[in-house]
N, C-alpha and C positions, 0 to 999 in steps of 0.2 A: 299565281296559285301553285304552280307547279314548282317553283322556285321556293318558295315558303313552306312547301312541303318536305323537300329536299333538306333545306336546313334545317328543318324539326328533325328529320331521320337523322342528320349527322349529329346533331345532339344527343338523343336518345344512344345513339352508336358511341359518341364518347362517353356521355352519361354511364353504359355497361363498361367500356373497357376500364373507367378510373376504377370501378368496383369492383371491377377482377384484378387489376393490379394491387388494390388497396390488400385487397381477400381479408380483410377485418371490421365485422361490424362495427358500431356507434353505441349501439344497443347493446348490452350484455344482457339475458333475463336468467334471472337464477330464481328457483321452489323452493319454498321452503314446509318444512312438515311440523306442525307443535302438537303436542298431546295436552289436554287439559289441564296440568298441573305446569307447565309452562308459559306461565301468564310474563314474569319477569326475562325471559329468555326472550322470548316474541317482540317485547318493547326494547331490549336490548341491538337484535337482529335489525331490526327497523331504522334505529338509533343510528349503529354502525354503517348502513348504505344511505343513510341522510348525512353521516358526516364526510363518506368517502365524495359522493356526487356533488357538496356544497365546497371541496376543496377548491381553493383559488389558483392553486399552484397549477399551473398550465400543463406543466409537463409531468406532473403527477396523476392528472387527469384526461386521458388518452378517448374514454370511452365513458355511459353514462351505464349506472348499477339499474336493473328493472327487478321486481321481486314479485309473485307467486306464492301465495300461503296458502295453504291446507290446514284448520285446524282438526284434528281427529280427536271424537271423544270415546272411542277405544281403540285398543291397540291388536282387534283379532285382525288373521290373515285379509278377509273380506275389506275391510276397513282402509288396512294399509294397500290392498293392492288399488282399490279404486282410486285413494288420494294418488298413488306412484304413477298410474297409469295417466290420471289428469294432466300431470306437470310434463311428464311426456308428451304428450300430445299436445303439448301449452309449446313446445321446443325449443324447453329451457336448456342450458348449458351446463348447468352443475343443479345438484340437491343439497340445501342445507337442512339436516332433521333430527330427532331423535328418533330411538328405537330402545325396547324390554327386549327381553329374553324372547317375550311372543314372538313381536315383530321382526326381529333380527332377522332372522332365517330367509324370511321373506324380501326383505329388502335386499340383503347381501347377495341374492340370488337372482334378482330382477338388473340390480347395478351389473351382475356380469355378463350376464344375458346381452344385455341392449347396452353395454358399453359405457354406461351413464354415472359418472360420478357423486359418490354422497360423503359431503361434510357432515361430520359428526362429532358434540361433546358428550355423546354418550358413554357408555364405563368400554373399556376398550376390549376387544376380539382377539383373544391368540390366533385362532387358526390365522394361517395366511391367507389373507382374500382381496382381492383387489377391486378396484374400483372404490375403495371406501377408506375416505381420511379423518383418521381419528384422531380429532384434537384434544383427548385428556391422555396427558400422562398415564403410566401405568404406576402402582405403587408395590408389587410383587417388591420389587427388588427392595428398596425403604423398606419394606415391614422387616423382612428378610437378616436386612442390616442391624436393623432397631431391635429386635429381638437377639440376636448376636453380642450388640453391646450389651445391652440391659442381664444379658447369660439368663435369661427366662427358661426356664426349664419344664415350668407345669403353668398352664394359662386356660382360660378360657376364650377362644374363638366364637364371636358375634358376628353373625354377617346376613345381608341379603342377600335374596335370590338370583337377583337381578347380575350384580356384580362379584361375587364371593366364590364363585367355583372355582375361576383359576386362581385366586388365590389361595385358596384352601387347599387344592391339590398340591402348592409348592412348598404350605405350611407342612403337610403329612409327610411327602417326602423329606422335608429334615426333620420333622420328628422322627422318623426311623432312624435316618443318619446319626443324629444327634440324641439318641433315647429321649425324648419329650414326651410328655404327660398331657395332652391337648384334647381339649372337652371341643366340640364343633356345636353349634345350634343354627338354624337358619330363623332369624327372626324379619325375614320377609313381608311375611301376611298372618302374622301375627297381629292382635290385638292387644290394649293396654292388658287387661287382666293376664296374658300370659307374658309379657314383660315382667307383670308382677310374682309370677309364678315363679320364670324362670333366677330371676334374682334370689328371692328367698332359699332355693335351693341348691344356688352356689354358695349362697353366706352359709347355708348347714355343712356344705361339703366344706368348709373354711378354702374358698379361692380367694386368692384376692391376688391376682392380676387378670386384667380382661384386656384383649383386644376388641376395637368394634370396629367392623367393616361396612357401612353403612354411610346412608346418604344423611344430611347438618337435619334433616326434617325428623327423622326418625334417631338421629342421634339425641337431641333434645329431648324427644320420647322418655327415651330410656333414663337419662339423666335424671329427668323431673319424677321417674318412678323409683330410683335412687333416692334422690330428698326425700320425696314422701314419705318410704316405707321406715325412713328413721333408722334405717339398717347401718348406713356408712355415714349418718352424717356429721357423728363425731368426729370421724375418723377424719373427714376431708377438714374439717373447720381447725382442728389440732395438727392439722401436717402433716399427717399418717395415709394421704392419699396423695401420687403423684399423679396428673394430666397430661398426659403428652401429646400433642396432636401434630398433623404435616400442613402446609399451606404452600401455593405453586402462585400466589400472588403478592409482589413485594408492595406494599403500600408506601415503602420510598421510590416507587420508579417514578420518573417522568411523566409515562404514558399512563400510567396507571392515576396519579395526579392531574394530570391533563381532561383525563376523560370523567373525572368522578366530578371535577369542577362545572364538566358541561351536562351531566349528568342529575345533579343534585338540581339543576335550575330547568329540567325538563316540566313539562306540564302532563300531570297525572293525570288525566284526564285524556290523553293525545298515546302517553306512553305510562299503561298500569306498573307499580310497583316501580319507579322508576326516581320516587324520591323520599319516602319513607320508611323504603323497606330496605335492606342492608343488601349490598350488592353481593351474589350469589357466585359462588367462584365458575358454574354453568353459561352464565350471563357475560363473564370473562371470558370464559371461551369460544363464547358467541361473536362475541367482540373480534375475537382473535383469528374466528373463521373467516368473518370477510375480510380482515386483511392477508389471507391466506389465498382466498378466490381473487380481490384487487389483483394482487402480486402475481398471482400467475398469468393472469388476462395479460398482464405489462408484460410480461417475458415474452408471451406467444405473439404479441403484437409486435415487441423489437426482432422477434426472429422470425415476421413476417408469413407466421403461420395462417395457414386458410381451415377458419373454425366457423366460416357463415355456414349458419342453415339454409337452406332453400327448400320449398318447397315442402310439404306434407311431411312430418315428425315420425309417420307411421304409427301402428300399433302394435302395443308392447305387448301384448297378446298372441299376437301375429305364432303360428306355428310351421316353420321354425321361426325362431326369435331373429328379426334382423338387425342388427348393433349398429350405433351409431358411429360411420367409418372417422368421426374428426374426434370419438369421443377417449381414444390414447394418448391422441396429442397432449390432452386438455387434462387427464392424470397424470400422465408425463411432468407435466406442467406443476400439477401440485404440491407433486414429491419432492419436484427439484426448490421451493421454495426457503428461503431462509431468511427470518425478518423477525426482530426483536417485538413482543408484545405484550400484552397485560400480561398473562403467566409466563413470560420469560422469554427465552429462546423459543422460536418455534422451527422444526426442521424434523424430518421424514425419513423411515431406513425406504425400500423398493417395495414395502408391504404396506404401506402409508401408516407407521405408528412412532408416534412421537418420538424423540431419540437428541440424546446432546440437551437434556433439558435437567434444571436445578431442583431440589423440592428443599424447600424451609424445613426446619423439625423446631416446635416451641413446646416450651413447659410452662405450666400454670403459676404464678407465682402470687404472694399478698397484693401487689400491685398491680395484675393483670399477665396478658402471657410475655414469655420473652425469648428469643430467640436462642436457642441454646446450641444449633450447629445446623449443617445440610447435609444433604445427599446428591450425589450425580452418580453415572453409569463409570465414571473411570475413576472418583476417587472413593467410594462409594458414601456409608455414613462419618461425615469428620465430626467430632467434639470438639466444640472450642471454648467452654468453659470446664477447668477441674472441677473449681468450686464456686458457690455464691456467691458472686460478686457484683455488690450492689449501691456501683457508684452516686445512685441517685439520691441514696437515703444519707450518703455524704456529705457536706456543708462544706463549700469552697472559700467560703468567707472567713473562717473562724479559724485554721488553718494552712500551712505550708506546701504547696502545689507540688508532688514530684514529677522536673519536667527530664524525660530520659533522651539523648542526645548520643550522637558517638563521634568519634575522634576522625578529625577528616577537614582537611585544610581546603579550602578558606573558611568552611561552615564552623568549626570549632578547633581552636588551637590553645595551647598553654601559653600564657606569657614569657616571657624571657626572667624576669625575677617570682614566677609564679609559687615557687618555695616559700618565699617571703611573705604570700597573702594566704586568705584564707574564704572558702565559699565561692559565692558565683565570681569572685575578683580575678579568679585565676586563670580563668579562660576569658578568651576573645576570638571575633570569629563572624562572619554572616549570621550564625543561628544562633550567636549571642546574641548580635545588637536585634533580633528579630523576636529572641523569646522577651528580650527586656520592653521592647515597642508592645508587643502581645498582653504583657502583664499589666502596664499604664493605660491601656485601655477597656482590658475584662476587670484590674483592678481588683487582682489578688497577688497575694507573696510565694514566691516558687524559691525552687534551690535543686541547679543543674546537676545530673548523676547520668555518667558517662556507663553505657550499657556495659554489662561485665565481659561477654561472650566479645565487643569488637563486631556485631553482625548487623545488619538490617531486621531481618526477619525473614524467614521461609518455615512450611512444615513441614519434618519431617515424615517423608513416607511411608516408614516403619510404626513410629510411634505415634504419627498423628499430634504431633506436641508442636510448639511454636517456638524459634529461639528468637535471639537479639532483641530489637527492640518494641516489632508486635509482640512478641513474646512477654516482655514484660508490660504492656497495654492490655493483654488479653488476660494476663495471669493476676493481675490487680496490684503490680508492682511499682507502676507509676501512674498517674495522671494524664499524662499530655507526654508526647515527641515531636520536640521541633528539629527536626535534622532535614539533609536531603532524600525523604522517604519517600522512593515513588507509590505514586496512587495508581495501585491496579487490583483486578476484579477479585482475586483471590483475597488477598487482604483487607477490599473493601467489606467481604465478604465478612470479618471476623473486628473490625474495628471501624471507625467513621473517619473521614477527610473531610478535611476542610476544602474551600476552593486552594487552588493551586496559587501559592505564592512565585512557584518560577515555574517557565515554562520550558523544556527540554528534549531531546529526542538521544537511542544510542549511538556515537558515532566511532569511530576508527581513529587510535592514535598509533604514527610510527617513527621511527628516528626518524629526524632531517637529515635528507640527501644531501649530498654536496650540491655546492651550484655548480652546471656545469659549465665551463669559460667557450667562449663563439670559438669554431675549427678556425681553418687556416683561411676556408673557401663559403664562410659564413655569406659573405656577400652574395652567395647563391640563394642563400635561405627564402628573401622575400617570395621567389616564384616557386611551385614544385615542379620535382624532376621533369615530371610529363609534361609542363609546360614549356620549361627549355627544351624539350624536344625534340615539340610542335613548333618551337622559333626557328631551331636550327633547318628542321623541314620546311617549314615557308621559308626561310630565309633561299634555300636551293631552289624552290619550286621558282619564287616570285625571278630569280635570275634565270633558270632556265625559260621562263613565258617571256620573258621581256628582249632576250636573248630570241627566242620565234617568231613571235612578233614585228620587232625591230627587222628578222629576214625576210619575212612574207606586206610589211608594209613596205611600199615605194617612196615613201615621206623620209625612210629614213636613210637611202642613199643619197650621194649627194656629191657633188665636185667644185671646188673652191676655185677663184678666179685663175690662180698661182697655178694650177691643174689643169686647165686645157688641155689638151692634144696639138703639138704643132705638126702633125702629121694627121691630116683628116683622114688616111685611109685606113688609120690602126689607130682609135683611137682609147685609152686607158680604161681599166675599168672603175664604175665608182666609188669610192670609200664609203665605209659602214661603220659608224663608232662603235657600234652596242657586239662589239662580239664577246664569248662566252667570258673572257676573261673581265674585260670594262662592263658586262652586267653583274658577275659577282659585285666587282669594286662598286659600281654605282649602287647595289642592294645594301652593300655594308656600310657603304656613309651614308646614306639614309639613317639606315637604322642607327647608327653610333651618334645621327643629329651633327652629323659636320657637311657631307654635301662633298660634293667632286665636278672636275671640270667641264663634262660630258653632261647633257643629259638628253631626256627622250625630244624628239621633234615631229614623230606622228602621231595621232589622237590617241591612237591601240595602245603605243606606249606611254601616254601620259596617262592615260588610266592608270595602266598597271602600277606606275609610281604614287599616281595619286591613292590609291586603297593603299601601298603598301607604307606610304606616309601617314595614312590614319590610322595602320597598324600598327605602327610602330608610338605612334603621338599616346594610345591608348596603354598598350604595353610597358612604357617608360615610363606612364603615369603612376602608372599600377603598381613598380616595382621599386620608384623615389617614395613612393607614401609608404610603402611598409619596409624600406632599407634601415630607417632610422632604428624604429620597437625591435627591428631584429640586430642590430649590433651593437643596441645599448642597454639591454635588458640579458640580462643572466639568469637563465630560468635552473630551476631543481627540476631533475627528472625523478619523478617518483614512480616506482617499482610498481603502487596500486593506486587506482583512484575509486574504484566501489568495494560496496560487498559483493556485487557480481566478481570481481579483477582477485577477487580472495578466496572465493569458492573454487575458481576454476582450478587454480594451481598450487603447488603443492612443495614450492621453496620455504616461503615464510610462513610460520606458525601462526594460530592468534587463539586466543580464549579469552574469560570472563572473569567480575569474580567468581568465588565458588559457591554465594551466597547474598543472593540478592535478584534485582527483579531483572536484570540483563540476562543473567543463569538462563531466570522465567519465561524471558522474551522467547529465547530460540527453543525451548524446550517446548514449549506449545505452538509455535509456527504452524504453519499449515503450507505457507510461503516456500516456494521447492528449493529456493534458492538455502534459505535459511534451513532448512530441512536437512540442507545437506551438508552448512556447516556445522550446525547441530549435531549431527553424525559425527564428522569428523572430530569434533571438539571432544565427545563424551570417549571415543575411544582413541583418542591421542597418549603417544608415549613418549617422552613422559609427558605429563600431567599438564595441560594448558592452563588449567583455574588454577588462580592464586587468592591467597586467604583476603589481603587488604590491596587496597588503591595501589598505596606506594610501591607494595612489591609487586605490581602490575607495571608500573611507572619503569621502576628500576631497572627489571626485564627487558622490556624494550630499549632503554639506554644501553643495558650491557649486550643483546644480543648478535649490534651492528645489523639493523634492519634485515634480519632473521626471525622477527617476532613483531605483531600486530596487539593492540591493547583495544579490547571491545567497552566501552565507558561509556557514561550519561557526558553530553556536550558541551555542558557546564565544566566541570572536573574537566576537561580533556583541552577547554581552552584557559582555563585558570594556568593547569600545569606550564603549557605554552608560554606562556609571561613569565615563568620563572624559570631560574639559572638552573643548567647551563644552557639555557634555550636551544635544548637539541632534539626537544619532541615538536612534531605539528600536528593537525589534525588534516584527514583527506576527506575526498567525497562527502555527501550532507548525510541528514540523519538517515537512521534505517527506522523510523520510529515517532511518535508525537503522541511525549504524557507529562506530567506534571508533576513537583514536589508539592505535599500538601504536608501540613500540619494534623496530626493524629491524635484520638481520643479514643479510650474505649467505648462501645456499644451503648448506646442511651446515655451516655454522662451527659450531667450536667453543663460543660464547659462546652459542648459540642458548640451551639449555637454562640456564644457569649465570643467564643474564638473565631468562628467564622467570618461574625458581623467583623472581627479586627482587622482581619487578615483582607479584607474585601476595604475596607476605611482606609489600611495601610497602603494601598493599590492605586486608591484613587487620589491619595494627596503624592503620591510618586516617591514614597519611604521606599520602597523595596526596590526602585531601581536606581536611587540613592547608593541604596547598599550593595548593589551588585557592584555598581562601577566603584564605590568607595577598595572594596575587596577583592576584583581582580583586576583592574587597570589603575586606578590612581595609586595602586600598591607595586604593581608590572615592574618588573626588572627587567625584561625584554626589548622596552619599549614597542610600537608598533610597528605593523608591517610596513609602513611606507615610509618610516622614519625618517628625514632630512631630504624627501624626493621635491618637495616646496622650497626648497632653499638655495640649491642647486641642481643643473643637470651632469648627469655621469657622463663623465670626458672619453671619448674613445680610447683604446690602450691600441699596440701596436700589433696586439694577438688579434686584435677587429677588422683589423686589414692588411694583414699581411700576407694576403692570398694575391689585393692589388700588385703590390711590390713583389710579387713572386712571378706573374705573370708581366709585369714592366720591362722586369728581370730578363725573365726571359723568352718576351719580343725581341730585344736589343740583342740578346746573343742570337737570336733565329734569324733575326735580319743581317749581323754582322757574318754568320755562317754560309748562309744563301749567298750575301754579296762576294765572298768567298771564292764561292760552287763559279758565281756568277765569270767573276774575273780569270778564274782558271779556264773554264768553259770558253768564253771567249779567244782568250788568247792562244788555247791549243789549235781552237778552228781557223783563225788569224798565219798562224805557224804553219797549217797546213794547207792552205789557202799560195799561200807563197810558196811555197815548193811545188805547189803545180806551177803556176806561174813562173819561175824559172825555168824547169824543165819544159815548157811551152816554147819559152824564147833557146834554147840550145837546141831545140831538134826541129825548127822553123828554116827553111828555105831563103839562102837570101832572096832580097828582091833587085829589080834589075836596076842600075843605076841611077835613070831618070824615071825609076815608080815613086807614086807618090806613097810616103810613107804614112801610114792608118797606127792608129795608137792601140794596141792589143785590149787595152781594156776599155771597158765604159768611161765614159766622162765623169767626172767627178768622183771616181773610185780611189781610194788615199792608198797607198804603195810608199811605204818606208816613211808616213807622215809628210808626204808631199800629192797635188792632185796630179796626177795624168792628163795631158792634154793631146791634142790633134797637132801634129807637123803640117 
């Protein structure tokens, strides 16, 4: 029992420490607050944390969404504090809700108090307040713009209560700036009869332009007391009235198609207004909040933040107010958020209000509305149609297609007798044989027109106008562009793409380096320096050990039979092979793999031999397997291999065109690296951008690898194949986008080309075309050209480091033996001159001594031995 209770404690005890390590619920529970007329928002809300929690994707789903609803059926203080207070005390993580003018005050004031964050697609807050993420757009600035262009001078101003103050205050202020003529009404809490009032009595003061600031429910109001009153309704049906409204939900996105597909198939019943009633751009926003809350929960989870509650939520009531200490983290968390959704971009300034986001601007047109330009914080209102242009009422069938292209090899080139023909005969090219596949299958007649300007397409920032070849897509001057047009946001913005016929990224083109030929002492190469070293030092160490060894084992003295002693009272001492001299030599024929006459005889030094033979068996291996690739391979050293190797330094130049979507890339970067050749680029002298490809191309030919060319990867390996094959391309892309085929806005051909371009894909026409146009065309041939056929023979530059050090050994040993021979014979020389002098100043002996031989026995004197008389 004791024992079994023990292990329940150690459990319970890991049980808490995993949940302090973890410090991240499972749980998320988020409140939510609806007011009455929120019926479609609440089935939306609901919708959105049933799709996040049924996601399958493992690692998209960390945690499980719990939700908390308060609906309130008014919006006084009493009302809203009791719901705020519940969900507090519920200790929820975040508040998703609306709020009026009533309410506001109150909530805003509660969230900062107690620390507690509130999602909102409510009309949005100037003041600065925190604790509260507003996810609708502001429209200050749009109106602002839209009145600027439109040059409105006298207007009537419509707006609610609820939302209209600060816009109206920013309207007055440029009425002053601006002398404007600006009538204000708040038609709020107004009823239909003074809708009808107020109208009849702008038509007497003859206004006729009105803004309305108001929410789709009470715009419709107004409208239908328009029709009614028979006042305007000539005027609209005749064309005498313009509509212009904004919308922050693209119905060509993805998600936005994604969701209305799961959406329309909801059960009314489960989720009100959820499939007959038209989705409310509030509903989107709804949408967009919880993927706003998702996303943050995932960051604070990957950065291991600790946002468990424990214990009692307290009361918000409480005086003083005590805040919830995890609840900065967890705005922290929201602000930092940035994740594409049904209205667009979503992302936060430090005051949680929308920012970095797009708004549509559409005009009413016979056909329904149509998009006539946008709005953002940096470029503000752009126009992208001058005039009416209304592809659709077009007939493609009856008809000659104009398809706009521009001059740019392999996509489009002139023939060689191209004087001589006339029409599409004269070009040839990738994006010929691409617009002719295109037409056999949409199954209409075209006829190619080379853009006038030579440009792609960009807007200018001055005037807001389009050149090249958007330019003439947007301005109704062609039909279709098949060229290599990249598809990016700006442009998709003002025209349609098809899918991507090739796929591409920007990459780096620069002269080819020389190749550079192996040194003298190449055969160094296969190890580095610090390797050799570490040889040469083991090499000393293992002779100096084997050399200690060899003195301190008794295995390795020793006396040969020939060695005896014939004097037992003195007898010689033992020989020792391994002295310091014969363990170099024994170290170094090891390792050179030839072996010497000597070697170790006690265990200590068989070791040392034996590790320093596996050392060596290892090292020689290592250094045959990569001798070959390094003395038969002739590498290019190149100057750069990224765009990091070209940011840093500041020898070789590089730029763009000056006109096109590469320009576009660095100029919007965000990317520090790119940011900063961006910089560098715009204020270079002279002038890095060049007009066209080729004179991009040429530059770097002529610079002598002083100049870098920034190009799509396509273009930049074409050139590569052709003569005088002296460009390459380095490091991989900085990038991954697409050329698509271009239509304007709603045409007709939009879909009919798509479907071609996706057909031509899948039977393998377009990669047909690619290799027909830069390699079966190649004048470079490839990189590995004739390496299959034979191997490249060593030259004498490969190893003539061998024969240099051969060289001279043989002089260093003929030198030594030299040293050797003179050394000797001087000490020989002097050796005998003692020896003479010994025998002149010696004593004779006395007649009958026995005469003793001065020197040792077998010492050579004049090349004879000495012996005993």
């Amino acid at each position: 029992k004791m024992w079994s209770r023990r292990v329940a404690a150690v459990l319970v005890l890991l049980h808490l420490i995993g949940d302090s390590l973890a410090g991240f619920p499972n749980q998320i529970n988020i409140g939510g607050l609806f007011m009455r007329s929120t019926v479609q928002e609440h089935s939306a809300f609901r919708f959105a944390v049933q799709l996040y929690n049924t996601n399958q994707n493992v690692t998209e789903k960390p945690f499980h969404l719990n939700y908390n609803v308060d609906n309130l059926e008014s919006s006084n203080s009493f009302s809203v504090t009791h719901a705020f207070c519940s969900q507090f005390s519920r200790g929820v993580y975040a508040i998703f809700g609306f709020y009026d003018r009533k309410s506001m005050n109150t909530l805003t004031s509660f969230c900062g108090a107690l620390h507690t964050s509130f999602i909102t697609p409510s009309f949005p807050i100037d003041a600065d307040v925190q604790f509260v993420i507003q996810m609708r757009p502001s429209l200050k600035g749009a109106i602002l713009s839209l009145l600027d262009h439109y040059k409105w001078e006298r207007f009537v101003y419509l707006y609610d209560t609820d939302r209209g103050f600060a816009i109206l205050q920013a309207i007055m202020e440029s009425a002053v700036a601006n002398n404007w003529q600006v009538t204000a009404r708040s038609v709020g809490t107004v009823n239909v009869s003074t809708y009808t009032q107020i109208i009849r009595e702008m038509d007497n003061r003859q206004e006729k332009r009105f803004l309305i600031d108001c929410e789709v429910d009470r715009i419709d109001l107004i409208l239908q007391e328009v029709l009614s009153q028979h006042t305007l309704l000539d005027k609209v049906f005749s064309g005498g009235a313009n509509i212009t409204s904004f919308q922050i939900i693209n119905p060509d996105s993805p998600i936005v198609q994604q969701f209305l597909q799961r959406w329309e198939r909801l059960d009314e019943r489960e989720f009100p207004e959820a499939k007959n009633t038209p989705l409310k751009y509030t509903s989107a926003l709804t949408h967009d909040a919880i993927l706003v809350i998702a996303e943050a929960f995932r960051y604070l989870r990957r950065q291991r933040v600790d946002v468990s509650r424990r214990g009692s939520a307290g009361d918000c009531l409480a005086n003083p107010a005590v805040p919830w200490s995890q609840g900065i983290d967890i705005e922290r968390a929201l602000k930092m958020v940035q994740v594409p959704g049904m209205t667009g971009n979503i992302q936060f300034d430090t005051f949680g209000r929308r920012s970095n986001y797009s708004i549509d601007v559409y005009e009413m047109k016979p056909k329904g509305p149509r998009r006539i330009g946008y709005w953002n914080e940096y470029e503000k209102f752009v126009y992208i149609m001058d005039q009416q242009v209304t592809n659709e009422s077009s007939s493609v069938e009856n008809r000659t297609i104009v398809v706009t292209t521009i001059m740019e090899a392999p996509y489009v080139m002139y023939k060689k007798n191209y004087m001589q023909m006339d029409g599409n005969d004269r070009y040839e090219g990738y994006c010929v044989d691409l617009a002719s596949e295109i037409a056999k299958h949409v199954g209409i007649k075209y006829k190619l027109s080379i853009v006038p300007d030579g440009k792609y397409g960009a807007r200018d920032p001055d005037t807001k106008t389009w050149n090249g070849m958007v330019g003439e897509l947007v301005y109704g001057r062609a039909d279709i562009a098949v060229a290599p047009l990249t598809i990016t946001l700006v442009r998709e913005e003002v025209i349609d793409f098809s899918k991507p016929f090739m796929s591409l990224g920007i990459s780096i083109m620069i002269k080819k380096p020389q190749k550079s030929k192996p040194g003298v002492f190449s055969f160094l190469d296969p190890l580095a320096y610090e390797i050799w070293m570490c040889i040469v030092f083991a090499y000393i160490g293992v002779s100096v050990v084997l050399f200690l060894v060899s003195r301190f084992s008794p295995y390795e003295w020793h006396l040969d039979e020939n060695d005896e002693a014939k004097d037992p009272q003195s007898p010689p001492d033992p020989p020792n092979d391994f002295g310091i001299f014969n363990s170099l030599w024994f170290s170094l024929g090891a390792f050179m793999q030839q072996g010497c006459d000597i070697s170790p005889r006690s265990l200590s030094g068989r070791i040392v031999g034996g590790v320093w033979w596996f050392f060596t068996l290892i090292i020689i291996s290592s250094y045959t397997a990569n001798l070959a690739a390094f003395l038969t391979v002739e590498r290019m050293v190149s100057p750069i291999e990224s765009a990091e190797d070209l940011a840093k330094q500041t020898e070789i130049a590089y730029g763009t065109l000056d006109s096109g979507s590469t320009k576009e890339f660095f100029r919007r970067s965000k990317i520090a690296v790119y940011e900063k050749m961006w910089s560098y680029m715009k204020s270079a002298e002279p002038t890095v951008f060049v007009k066209t490809t080729p004179d991009g191309v040429s530059r770097v030919r002529k610079s002598k690898g002083k100049f870098a060319f920034l190009l799509e990867s396509t273009m930049n390996e074409y050139i590569e194949q052709r003569k005088p094959c002296d460009t390459m391309k380095v490091g991989g892309n900085l990038d991954s986008k697409g050329y698509g085929v271009a239509t304007p806005k709603s045409s007709a051909l939009r879909t009919p080309v798509n479907l071609a371009v996706l057909k031509l894909s899948e039977q393998g026409i377009l990669d047909k075309l690619k290799n027909k146009w830069w390699y079966d065309k190649g004048e470079c041939g490839t990189k590995d050209s004739g390496s299959k056929d034979k191997t490249s023979a060593l030259s004498l530059s490969n190893v003539a480091g061998v024969f240099y050090i051969l060289v001279g050994g043989l002089g260093l040993a003929m030198t030594v033996a030299l040293i050797e021979f003179c050394y000797k014979s001087r000490q020989e020389t002097k050796k005998l001159k003692l020896a003479k002098n010994a025998q002149n100043f010696k004593p004779a002996p006395p007649a009958n001594a026995q005469n003793f031989a001065t020197y040792r026995e077998g010492y050579n004197v004049y090349g004879t031995e000495s012996v005993k008389i």
